[in-house]
N, C-alpha and C positions, 0 to 999 in steps of 0.2 A: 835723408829722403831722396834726393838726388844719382845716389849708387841704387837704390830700389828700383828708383823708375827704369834704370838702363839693364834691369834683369828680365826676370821671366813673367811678369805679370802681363796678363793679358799680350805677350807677345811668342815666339817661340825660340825658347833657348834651351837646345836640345840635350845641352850637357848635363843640364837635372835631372836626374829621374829619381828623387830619393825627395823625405820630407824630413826637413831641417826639424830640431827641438828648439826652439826659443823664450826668450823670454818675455813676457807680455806684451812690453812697449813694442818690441819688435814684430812681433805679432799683429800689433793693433795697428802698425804705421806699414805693414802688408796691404792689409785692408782698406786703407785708406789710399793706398796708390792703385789697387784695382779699381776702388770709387774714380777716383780722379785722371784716370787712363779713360774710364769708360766716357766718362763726363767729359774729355779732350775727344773722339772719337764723335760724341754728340753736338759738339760746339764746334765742328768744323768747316771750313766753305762745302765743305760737301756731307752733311751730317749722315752718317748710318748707324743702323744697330748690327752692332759687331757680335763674330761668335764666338765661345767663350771655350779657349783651345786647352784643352785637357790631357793629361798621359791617358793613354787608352789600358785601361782595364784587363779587356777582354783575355782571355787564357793566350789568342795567339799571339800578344804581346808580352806572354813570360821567357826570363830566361834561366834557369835553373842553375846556378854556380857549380854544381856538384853532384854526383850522384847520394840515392841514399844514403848508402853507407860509407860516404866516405864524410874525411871531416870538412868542417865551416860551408855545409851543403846552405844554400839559403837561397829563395823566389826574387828574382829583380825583376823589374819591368821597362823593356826597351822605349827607346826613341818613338813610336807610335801616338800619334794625338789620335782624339776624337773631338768630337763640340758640343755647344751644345747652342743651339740657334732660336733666336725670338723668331724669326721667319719663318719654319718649321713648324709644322702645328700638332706633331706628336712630339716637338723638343721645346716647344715656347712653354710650357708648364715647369717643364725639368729647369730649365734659363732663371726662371720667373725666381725658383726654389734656390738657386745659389746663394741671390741677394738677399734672399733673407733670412736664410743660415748662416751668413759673415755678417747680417745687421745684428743678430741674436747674440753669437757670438761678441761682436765686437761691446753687444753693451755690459757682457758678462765679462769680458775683460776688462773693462772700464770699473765695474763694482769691484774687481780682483774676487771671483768667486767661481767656483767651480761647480759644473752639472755632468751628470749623468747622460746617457742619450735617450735613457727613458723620461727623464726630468726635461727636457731638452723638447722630446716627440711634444709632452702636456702644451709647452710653453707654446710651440709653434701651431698646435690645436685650436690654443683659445687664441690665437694673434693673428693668423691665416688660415682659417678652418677649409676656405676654397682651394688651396695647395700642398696640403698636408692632411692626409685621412689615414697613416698608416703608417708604424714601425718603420717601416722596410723603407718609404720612402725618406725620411729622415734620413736612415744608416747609409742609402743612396747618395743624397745629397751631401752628407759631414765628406765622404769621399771625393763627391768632387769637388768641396772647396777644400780638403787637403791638396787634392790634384793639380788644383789653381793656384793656392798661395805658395805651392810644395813649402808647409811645413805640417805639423803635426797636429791630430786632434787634441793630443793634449797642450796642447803651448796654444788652442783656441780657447780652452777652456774646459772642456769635454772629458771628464773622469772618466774610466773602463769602471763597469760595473763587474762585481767578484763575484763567481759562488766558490770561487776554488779552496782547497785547504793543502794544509802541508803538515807533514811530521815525522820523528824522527831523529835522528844523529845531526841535527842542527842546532848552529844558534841565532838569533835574528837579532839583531841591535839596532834602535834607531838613533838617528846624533841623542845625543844628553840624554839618554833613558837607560833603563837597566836592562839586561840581554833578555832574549825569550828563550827559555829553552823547548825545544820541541815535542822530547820525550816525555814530558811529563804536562801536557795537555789536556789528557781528557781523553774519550775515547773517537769524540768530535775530529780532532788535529787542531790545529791555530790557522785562524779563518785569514788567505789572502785578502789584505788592503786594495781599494781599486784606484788607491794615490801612486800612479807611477810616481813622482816624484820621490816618495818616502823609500819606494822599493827602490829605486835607482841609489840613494843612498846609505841603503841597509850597510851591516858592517855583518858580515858573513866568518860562521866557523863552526867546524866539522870534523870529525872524528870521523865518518864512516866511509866504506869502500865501495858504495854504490850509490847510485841514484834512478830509483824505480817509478814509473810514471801510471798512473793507475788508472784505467776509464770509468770503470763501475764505483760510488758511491758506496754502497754496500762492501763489496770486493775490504775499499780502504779499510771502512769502520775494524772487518773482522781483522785486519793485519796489523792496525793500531788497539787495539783489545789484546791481540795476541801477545801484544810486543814485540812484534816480528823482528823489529830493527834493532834490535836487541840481542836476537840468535844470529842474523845476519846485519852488520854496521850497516845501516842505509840509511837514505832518506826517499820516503813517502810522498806523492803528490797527487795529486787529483783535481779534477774540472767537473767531474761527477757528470761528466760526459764530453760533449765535446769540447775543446776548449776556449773559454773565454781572452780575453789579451791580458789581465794583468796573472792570471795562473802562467803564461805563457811567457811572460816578459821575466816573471822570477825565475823560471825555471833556466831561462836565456843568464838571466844573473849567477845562479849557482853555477851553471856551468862556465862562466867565465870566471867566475871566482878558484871554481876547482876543474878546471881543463883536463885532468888527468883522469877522474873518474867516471867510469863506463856508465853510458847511461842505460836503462832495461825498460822495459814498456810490456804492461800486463791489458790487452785489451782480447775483444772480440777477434776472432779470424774470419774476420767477411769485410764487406768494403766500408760500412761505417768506421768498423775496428781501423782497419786502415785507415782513411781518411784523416781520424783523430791523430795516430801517428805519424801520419806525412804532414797533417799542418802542427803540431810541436815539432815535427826535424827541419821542415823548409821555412814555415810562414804559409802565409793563403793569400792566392790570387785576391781575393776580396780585399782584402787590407791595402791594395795599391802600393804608393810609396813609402809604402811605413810596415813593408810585409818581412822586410829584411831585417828589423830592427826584434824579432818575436822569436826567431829558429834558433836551434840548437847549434854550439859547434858539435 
């Protein structure tokens, strides 16, 4: 607890800009030294309400490792904080919302259970309906206590919800179970897990000489019908639009897995098309500290 307090919670220690993976206790005893920082702060000969120093977001805070095309391109986010302030009264809402996204959080640590950010939005509906009316605020808020505790939404609790699929010249293993093979799926593909953990452990192997990234839904179905990866060895992926994190984080896995195989990407040619493409090569400003952890090499 003691090496906690002397890091970056609620103070500014500029050399993080990344979100740790942890594992739960350590997660929960994060939280618990930003309670107890705030609550020194409040109990002091001079009590104030402190504000709550964040990596700043914003685009002009990225720094891009790389260009597109070259390899290990990936979105970091510089030294820049933002706050967010109880004394401010377009930020004392935002303030209000951290604590009790790490209160939420920490009790779902405490059960060892994991939620969704949809499952997540419900909970904080019926529990603070005055501070929480909207999706977006939530996905706002898990961010900036990623921001704060710099560690990961998943090591809070916080499962990526999936619609992504995959298929093709793969095989997917998880520990003790028997392989998945890809090509013989269905015409569907085999539907991404939104258990980064499980994905992080997959046992990966391949046959094929490409890895094709797909935007359109439809697009996939007819290629897996075709058997496409069949005439040409590959592997199939999709987000059936744009991309979700755990479509995203596997793709980040095969490609570490097989570094050598070229990756191809079949999207629209206009700026959505792009967009989907630039956030599977780099990461997305959105995701903050944890944007580097998604891109391709």
């Amino acid at each position: 607890m003691s090496k906690l307090l002397k890091s970056s919670l609620l103070f500014s220690d500029q050399h993080l800009c990344y979100a740790d993976i942890l594992p739960p206790s350590e997660a929960r005893a994060r939280i618990e030294v930003a309670v107890l920082n705030f609550l020194k702060i409040l109990n002091s000969t001079d009590p104030a309400i402190t504000d709550l120093h964040l990596i700043d977001r914003r685009s002009s805070n990225k720094n891009a490792s790389r260009g597109l095309v070259c390899d290990n391109s990936r979105i970091f986010l510089s030294h820049s904080f933002s706050t967010r302030s109880l004394m401010r009264e377009n930020a004392a809402k935002a303030f209000v919302r951290v604590w009790k996204v790490m209160e939420m959080c920490f009790q779902i640590l405490v059960r060892e259970k994991k939620v969704t950010q949809r499952e997540l939005y419900y909970k904080l509906l019926c529990s603070s309906p005055e501070y929480f009316s909207s999706q977006t605020q939530v996905n706002r808020t898990i961010q900036d206590v990623v921001a704060l505790l710099r560690c990961s939404r998943y090591s809070l609790g916080i499962m990526a919800s999936s619609r992504g699929l995959i298929a093709g010249r793969i095989l997917l293993q998880e520990p003790n179970r028997e392989a998945i093979d890809c090509s013989v799926c269905g015409f569907s593909g085999y539907a991404i897990t939104g258990d980064l953990n499980l994905l992080e452990n997959l046992v990966l192997k391949t046959d094929a000489r490409y890895i094709i990234v797909i935007e359109k839904h439809a697009i996939f179905q007819r290629l897996v019908e075709d058997r496409f990866f069949n005439h040409i060895p590959s592997i199939l992926i999709t987000a059936k639009g744009y991309p979700d994190i755990a479509t995203r984080f596997l793709l980040h896995r095969v490609t570490q897995a097989f570094p050598s195989l070229p990756i191809l990407a079949l999207v629209d040619w206009n700026p959505a098309g792009l967009a989907i493409l630039c956030t599977f090569k780099y990461g997305s400003i959105g995701m903050g500290l944890e944007a580097y952890r998604y891109g391709t090499s």
